[in-house]
N, CA, C and O atoms as a Tinker XYZ file with bonds, in Angstrom:
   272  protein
     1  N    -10.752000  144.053000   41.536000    73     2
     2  CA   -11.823000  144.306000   40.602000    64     1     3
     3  C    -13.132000  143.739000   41.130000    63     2     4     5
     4  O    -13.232000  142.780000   41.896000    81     3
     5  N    -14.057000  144.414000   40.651000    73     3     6
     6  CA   -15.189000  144.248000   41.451000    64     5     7
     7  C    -16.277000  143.090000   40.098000    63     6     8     9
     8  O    -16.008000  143.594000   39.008000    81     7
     9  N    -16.826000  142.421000   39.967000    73     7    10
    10  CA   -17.625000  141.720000   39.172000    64     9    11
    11  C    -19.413000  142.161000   39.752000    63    10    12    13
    12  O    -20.049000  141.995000   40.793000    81    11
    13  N    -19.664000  142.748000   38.479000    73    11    14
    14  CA   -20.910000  143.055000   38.999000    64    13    15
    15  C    -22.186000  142.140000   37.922000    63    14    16    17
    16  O    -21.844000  141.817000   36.785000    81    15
    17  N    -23.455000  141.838000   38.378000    73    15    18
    18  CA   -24.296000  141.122000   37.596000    64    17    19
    19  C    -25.415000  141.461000   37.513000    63    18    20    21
    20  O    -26.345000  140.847000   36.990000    81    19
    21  N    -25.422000  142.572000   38.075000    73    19    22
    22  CA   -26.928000  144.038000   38.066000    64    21    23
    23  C    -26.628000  144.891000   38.598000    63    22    24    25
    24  O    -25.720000  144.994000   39.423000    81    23
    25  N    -27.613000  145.951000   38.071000    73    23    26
    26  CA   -27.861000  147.124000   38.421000    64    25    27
    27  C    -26.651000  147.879000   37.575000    63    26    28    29
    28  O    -25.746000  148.261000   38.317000    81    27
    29  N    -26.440000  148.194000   36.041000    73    27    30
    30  CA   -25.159000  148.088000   35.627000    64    29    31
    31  C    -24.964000  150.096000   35.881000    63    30    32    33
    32  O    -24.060000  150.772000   36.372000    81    31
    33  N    -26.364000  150.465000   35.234000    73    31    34
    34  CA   -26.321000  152.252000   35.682000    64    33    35
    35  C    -25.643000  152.553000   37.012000    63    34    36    37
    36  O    -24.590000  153.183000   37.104000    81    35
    37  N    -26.341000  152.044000   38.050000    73    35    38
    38  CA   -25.921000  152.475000   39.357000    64    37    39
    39  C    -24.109000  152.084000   39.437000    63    38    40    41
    40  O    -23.220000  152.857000   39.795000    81    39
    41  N    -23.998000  151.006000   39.095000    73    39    42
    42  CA   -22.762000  150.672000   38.727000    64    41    43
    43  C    -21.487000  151.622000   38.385000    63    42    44    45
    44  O    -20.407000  151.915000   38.899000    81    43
    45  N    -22.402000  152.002000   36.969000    73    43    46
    46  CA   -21.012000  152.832000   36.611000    64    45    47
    47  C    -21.196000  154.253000   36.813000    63    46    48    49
    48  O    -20.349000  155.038000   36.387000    81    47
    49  N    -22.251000  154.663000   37.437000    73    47    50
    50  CA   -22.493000  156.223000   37.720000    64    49    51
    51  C    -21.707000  156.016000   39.058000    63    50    52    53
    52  O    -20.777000  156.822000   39.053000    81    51
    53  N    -21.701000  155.350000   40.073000    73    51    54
    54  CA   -20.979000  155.246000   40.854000    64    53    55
    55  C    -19.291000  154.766000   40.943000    63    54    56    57
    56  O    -18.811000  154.790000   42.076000    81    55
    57  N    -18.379000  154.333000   39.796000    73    55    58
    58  CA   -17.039000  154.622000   39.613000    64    57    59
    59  C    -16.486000  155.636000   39.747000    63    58    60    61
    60  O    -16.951000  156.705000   39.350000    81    59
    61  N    -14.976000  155.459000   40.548000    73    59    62
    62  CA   -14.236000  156.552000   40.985000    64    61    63
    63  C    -13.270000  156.290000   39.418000    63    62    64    65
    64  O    -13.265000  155.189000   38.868000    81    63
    65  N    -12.374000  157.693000   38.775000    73    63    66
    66  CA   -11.672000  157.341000   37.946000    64    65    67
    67  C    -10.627000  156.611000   38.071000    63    66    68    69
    68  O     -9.936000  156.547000   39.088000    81    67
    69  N    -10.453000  156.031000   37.072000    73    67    70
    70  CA    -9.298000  154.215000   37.628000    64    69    71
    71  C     -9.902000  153.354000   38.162000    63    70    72    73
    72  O     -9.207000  152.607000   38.852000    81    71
    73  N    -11.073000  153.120000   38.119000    73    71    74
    74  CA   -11.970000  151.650000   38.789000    64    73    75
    75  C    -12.080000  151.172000   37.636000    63    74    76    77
    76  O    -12.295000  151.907000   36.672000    81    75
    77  N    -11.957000  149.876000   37.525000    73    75    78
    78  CA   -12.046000  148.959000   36.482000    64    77    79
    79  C    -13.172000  148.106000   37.197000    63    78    80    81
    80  O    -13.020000  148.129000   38.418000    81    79
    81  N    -14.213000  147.392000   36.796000    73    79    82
    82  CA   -15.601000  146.408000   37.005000    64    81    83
    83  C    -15.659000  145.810000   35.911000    63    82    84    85
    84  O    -15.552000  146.388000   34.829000    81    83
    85  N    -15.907000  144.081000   36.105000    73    83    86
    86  CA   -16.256000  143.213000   35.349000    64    85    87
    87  C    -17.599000  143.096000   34.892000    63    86    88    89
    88  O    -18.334000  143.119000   35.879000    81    87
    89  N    -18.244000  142.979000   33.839000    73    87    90
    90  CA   -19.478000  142.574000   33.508000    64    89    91
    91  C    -19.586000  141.300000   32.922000    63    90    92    93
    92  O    -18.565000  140.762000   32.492000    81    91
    93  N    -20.752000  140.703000   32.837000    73    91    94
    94  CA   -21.015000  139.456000   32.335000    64    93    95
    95  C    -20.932000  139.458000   30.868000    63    94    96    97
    96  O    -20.943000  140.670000   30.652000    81    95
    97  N    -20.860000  138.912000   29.770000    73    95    98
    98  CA   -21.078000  139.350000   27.925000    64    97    99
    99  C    -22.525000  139.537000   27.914000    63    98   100   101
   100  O    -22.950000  140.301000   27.047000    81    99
   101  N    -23.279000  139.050000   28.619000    73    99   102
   102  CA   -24.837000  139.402000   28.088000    64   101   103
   103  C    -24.857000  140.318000   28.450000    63   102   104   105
   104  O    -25.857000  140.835000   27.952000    81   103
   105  N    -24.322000  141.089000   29.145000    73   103   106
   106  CA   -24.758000  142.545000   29.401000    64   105   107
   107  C    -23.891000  143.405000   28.478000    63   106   108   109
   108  O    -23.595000  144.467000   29.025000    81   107
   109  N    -23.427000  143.278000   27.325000    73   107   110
   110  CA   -22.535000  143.852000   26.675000    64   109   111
   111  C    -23.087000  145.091000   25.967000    63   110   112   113
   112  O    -22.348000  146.073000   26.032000    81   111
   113  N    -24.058000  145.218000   25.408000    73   111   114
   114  CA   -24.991000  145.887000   24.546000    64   113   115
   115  C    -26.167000  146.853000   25.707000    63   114   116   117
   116  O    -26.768000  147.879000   25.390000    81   115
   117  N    -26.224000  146.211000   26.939000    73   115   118
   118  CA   -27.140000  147.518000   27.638000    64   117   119
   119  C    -25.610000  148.079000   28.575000    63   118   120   121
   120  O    -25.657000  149.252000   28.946000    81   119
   121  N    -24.760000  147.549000   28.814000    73   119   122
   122  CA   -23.610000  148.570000   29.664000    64   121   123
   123  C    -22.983000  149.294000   28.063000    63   122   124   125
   124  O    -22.272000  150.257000   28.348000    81   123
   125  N    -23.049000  149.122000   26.813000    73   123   126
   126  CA   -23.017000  150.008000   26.066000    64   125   127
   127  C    -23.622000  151.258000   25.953000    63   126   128   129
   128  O    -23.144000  152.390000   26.032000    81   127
   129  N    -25.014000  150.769000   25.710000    73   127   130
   130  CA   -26.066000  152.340000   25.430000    64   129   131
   131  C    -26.057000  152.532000   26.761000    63   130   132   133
   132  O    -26.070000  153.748000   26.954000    81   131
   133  N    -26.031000  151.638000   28.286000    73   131   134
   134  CA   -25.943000  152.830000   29.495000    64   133   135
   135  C    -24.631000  153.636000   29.566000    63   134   136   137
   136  O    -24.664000  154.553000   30.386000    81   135
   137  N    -23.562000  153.497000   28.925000    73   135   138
   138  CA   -22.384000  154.162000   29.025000    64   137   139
   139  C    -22.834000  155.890000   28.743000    63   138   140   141
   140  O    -22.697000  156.897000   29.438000    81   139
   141  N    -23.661000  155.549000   26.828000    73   139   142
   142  CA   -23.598000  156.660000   25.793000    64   141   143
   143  C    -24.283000  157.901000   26.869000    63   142   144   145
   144  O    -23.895000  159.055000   27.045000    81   143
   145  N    -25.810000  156.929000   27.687000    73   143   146
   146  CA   -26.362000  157.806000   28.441000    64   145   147
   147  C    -25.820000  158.540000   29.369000    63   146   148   149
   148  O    -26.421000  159.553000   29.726000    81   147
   149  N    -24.730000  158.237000   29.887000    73   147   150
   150  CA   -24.545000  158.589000   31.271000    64   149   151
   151  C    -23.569000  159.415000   30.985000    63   150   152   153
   152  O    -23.560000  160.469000   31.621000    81   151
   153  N    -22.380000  159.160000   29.866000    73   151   154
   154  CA   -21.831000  160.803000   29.270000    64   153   155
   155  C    -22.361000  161.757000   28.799000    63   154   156   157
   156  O    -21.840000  162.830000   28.495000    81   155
   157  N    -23.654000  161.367000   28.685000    73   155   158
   158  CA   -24.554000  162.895000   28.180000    64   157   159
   159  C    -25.111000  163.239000   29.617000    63   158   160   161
   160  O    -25.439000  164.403000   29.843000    81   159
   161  N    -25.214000  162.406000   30.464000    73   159   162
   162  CA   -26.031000  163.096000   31.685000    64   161   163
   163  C    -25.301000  163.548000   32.805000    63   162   164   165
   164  O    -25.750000  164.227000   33.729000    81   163
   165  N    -23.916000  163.047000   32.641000    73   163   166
   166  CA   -22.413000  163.436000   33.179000    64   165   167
   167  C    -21.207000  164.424000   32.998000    63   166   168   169
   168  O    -20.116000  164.653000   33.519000    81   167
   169  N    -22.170000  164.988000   31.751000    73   167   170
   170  CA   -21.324000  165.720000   30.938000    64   169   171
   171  C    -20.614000  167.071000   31.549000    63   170   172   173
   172  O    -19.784000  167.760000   30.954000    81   171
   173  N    -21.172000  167.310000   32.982000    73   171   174
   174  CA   -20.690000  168.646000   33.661000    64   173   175
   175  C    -19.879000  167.943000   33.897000    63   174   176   177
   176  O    -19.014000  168.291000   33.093000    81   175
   177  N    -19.353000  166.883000   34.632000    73   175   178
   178  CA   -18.050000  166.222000   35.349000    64   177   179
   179  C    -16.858000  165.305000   34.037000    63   178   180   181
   180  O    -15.949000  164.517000   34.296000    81   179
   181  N    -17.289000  165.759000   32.780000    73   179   182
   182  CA   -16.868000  165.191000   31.781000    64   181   183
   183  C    -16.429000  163.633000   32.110000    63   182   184   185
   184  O    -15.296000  163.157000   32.055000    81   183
   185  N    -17.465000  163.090000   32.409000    73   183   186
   186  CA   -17.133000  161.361000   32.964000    64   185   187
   187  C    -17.212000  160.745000   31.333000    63   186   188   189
   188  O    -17.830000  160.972000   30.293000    81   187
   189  N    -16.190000  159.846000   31.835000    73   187   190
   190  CA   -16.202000  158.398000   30.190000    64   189   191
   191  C    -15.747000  157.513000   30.512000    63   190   192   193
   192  O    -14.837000  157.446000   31.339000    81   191
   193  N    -16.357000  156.440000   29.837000    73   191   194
   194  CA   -15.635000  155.148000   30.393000    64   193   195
   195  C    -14.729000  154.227000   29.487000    63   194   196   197
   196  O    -14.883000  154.884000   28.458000    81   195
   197  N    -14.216000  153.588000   29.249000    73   195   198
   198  CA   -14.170000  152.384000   28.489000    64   197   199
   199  C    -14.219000  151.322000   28.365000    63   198   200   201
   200  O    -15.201000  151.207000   29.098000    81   199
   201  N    -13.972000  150.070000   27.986000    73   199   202
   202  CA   -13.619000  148.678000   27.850000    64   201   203
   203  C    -12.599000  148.733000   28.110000    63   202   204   205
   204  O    -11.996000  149.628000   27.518000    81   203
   205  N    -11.773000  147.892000   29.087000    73   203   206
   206  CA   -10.678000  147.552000   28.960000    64   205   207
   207  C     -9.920000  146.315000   28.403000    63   206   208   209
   208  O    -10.497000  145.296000   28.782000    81   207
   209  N     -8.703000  146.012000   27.548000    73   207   210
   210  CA    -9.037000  144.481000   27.299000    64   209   211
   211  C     -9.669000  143.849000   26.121000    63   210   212   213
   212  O    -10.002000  144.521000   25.145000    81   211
   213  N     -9.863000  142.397000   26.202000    73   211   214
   214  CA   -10.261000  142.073000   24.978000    64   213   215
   215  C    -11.721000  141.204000   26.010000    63   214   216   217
   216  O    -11.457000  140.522000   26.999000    81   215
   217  N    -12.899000  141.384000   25.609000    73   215   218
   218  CA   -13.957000  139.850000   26.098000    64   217   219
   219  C    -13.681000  138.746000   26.113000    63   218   220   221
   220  O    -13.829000  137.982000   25.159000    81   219
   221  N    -13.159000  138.413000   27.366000    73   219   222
   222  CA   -13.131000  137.097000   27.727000    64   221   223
   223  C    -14.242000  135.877000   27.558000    63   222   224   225
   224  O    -15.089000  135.557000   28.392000    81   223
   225  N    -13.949000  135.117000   25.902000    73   223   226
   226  CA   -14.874000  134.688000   26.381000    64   225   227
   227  C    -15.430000  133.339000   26.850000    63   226   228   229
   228  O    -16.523000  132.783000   26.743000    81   227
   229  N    -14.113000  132.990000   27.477000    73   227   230
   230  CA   -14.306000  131.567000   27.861000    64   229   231
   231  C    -14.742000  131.910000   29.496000    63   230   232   233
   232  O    -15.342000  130.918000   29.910000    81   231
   233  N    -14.657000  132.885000   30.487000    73   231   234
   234  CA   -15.267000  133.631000   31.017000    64   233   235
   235  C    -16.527000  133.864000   31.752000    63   234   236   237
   236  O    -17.124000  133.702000   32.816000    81   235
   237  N    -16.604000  134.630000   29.818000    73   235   238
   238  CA   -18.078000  135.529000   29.369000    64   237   239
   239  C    -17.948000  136.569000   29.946000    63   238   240   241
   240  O    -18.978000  136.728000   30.602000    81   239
   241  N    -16.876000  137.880000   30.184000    73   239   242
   242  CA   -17.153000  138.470000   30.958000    64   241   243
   243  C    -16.483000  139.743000   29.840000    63   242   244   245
   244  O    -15.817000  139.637000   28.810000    81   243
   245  N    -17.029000  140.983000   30.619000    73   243   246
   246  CA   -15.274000  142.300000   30.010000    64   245   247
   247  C    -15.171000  143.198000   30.984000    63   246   248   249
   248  O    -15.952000  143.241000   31.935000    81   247
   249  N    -14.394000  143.821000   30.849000    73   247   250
   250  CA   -14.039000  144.752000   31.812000    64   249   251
   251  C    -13.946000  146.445000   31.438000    63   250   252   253
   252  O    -13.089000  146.925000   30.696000    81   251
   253  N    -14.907000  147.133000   32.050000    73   251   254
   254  CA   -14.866000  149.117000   31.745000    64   253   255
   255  C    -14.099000  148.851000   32.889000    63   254   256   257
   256  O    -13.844000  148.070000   33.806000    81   255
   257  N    -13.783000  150.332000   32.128000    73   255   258
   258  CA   -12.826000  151.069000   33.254000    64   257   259
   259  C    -13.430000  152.708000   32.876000    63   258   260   261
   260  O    -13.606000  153.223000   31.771000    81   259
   261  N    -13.660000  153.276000   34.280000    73   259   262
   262  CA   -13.436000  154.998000   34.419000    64   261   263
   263  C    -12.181000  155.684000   33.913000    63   262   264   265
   264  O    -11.141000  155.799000   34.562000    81   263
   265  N    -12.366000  156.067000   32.847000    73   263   266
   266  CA   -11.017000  157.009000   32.294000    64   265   267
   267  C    -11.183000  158.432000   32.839000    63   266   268   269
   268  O    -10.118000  158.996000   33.086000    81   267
   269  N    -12.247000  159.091000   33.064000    73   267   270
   270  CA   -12.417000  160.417000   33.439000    64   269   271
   271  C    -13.727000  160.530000   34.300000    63   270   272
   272  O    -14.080000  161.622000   34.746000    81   271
């Protein structure tokens, strides 16, 4: 798993499906609304992601994963 701490768009526009990436919790709320964006702007390749897991938060971290 890869832990990333910027650049979260480039991030997940660049996941293959089945890549799972860690984020920090402060980034919880912009790797959200960048998710919503990027299935509307992905939408020919029907890409989605999810959370995987519960927020770690002794951590501070969570984990998406590429479902499609």
């Amino acid at each position: 798993m890869v832990k990333v701490t910027e650049n979260w768009a480039s991030t997940l526009r660049a996941m293959k499906v089945g890549d799972i990436v860690v984020f920090p919790v402060r980034a919880i709320s912009s790797v959200n609304t960048t998710i919503s964006r990027l299935r509307l702007e992905m939408c020919v390749e029907n890409a989605d992601w999810k959370r995987t897991g519960e927020v770690d938060r002794k951590r501070g971290e969570f984990k998406i994963q590429r479902v499609s």
